[in-house]
N, C-alpha and C positions, 0 to 999 in steps of 0.2 A: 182353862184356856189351852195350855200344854196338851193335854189329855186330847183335847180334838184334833190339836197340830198331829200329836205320835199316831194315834189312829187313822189318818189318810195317808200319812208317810209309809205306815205300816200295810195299808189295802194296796196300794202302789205301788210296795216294794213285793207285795205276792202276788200281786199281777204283770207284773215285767215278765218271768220266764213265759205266761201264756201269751204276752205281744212279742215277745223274741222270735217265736217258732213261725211267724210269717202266714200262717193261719188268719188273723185279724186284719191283714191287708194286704190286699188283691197285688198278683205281680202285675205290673203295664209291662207289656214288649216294648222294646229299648226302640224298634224301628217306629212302631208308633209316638214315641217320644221324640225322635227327630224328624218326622214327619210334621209334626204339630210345633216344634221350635222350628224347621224351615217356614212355613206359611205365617208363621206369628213374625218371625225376620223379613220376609220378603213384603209382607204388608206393612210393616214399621219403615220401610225399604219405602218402597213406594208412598208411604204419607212423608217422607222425607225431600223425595225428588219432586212431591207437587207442592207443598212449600217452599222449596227452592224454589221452584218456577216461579212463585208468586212473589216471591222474593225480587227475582230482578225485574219481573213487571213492574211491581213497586217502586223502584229507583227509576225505571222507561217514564215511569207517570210521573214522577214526580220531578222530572226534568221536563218533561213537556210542558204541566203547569208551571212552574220555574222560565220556561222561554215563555211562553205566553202570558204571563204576569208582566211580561219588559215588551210585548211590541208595539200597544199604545205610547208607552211613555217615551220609547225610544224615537219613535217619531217624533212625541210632543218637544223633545228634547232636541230635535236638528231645529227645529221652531226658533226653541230660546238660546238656541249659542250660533243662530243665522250669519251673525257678522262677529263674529268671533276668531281664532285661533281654535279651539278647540272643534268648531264646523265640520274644518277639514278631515279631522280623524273620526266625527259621526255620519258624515257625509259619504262614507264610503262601505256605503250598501251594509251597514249592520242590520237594516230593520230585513232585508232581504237574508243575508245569511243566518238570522232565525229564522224566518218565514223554512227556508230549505234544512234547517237542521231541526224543526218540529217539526216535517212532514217525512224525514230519515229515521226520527225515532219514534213516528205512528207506524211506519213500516215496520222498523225493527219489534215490535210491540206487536204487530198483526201478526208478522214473522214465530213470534218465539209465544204466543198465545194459539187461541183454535180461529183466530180468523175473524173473528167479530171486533168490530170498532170497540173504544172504551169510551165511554164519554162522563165528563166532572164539570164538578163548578169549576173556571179559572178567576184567579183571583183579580179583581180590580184592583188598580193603585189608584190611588187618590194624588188628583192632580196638582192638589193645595201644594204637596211637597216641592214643588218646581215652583221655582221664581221666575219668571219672564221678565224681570225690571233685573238684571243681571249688570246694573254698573254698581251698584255698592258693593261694598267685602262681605257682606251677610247673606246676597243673595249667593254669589260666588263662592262661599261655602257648603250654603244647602245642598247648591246642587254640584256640585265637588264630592257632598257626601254622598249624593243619590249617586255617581258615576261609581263613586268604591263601591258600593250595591253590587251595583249592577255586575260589576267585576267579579265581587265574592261569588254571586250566584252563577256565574257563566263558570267559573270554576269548581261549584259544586256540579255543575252538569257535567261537566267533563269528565270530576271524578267517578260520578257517576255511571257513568257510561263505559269509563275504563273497568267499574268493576264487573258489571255485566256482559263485558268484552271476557273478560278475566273467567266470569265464573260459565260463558257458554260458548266459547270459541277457544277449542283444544287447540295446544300451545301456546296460548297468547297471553300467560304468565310467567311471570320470571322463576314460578317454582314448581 
């Protein structure tokens, strides 16, 4: 076993000074070599910035669907707190300033894409989750918990939005 190790140690060590001598392998010109790392950079460059792009489309759409998941139920919802306290703070055009802040960020989306509409499934909510019999403390819960929903998601949209404010409207980050 040794014997075949020394023997290939041995052809490889009297074949080094003939790969020394640079005979065995062709020179490349150094300009060809920055040639071919520029275009292999600038295309790695570019599949970078169009994943970005898609990037913050992605958060555009998924805020869109996000408003439009809420403006059935938001309506459904000035319905079941009609004589309520709560009324008066639904009552004051929410279902309308989605309406205007999903057709700001279909623009901003036409805007920062080539111009063609996106179109998806939006998600239905399931109406089950609203109580319309809203004098017990059980329905008053439920839907107490659908309003924090609704809350979380208007503030993912926001966040959302701030980030792709962030990552394509120069200066409009704090770094």
């Amino acid at each position: 076993m040794c014997s075949w190790t020394c023997l290939i140690l041995a052809i490889a060590l009297l074949c080094l000074p003939w790969l020394q001598e640079g005979s065995a392998f062709p020179t490349i010109p150094l300009s060809w070599l920055f040639d071919n790392a520029m275009l292999r950079a600038h295309r790695l460059h570019q599949l970078a910035f169009d994943m970005y792009q898609k990037f913050n489309l992605e958060l555009l759409y998924i805020s869109v669907l996000l408003i439009q998941s809420w403006l059935e139920p938001v309506q459904f919802l000035g319905s079941v707190f009609a004589n309520s306290l709560v009324y008066g703070a639904l009552n004051c055009n929410v279902y309308h300033y989605l309406k205007n802040l999903e057709e700001g960020i279909q623009t901003l989306m036409w805007r920062l894409d080539d111009g063609s509409p996106r179109t998806g499934q939006i998600f239905k909510q399931t109406y089950s989750k609203f109580d319309i019999n809203s004098h017990n403390d059980d329905a008053l819960l439920k839907n107490y918990r659908l309003l924090h929903c609704f809350s979380k998601d208007m503030d993912k949209v926001k966040t959302f939005l701030r980030t792709v404010q962030c990552l394509s409207v120069e200066g409009s980050c704090g770094f």
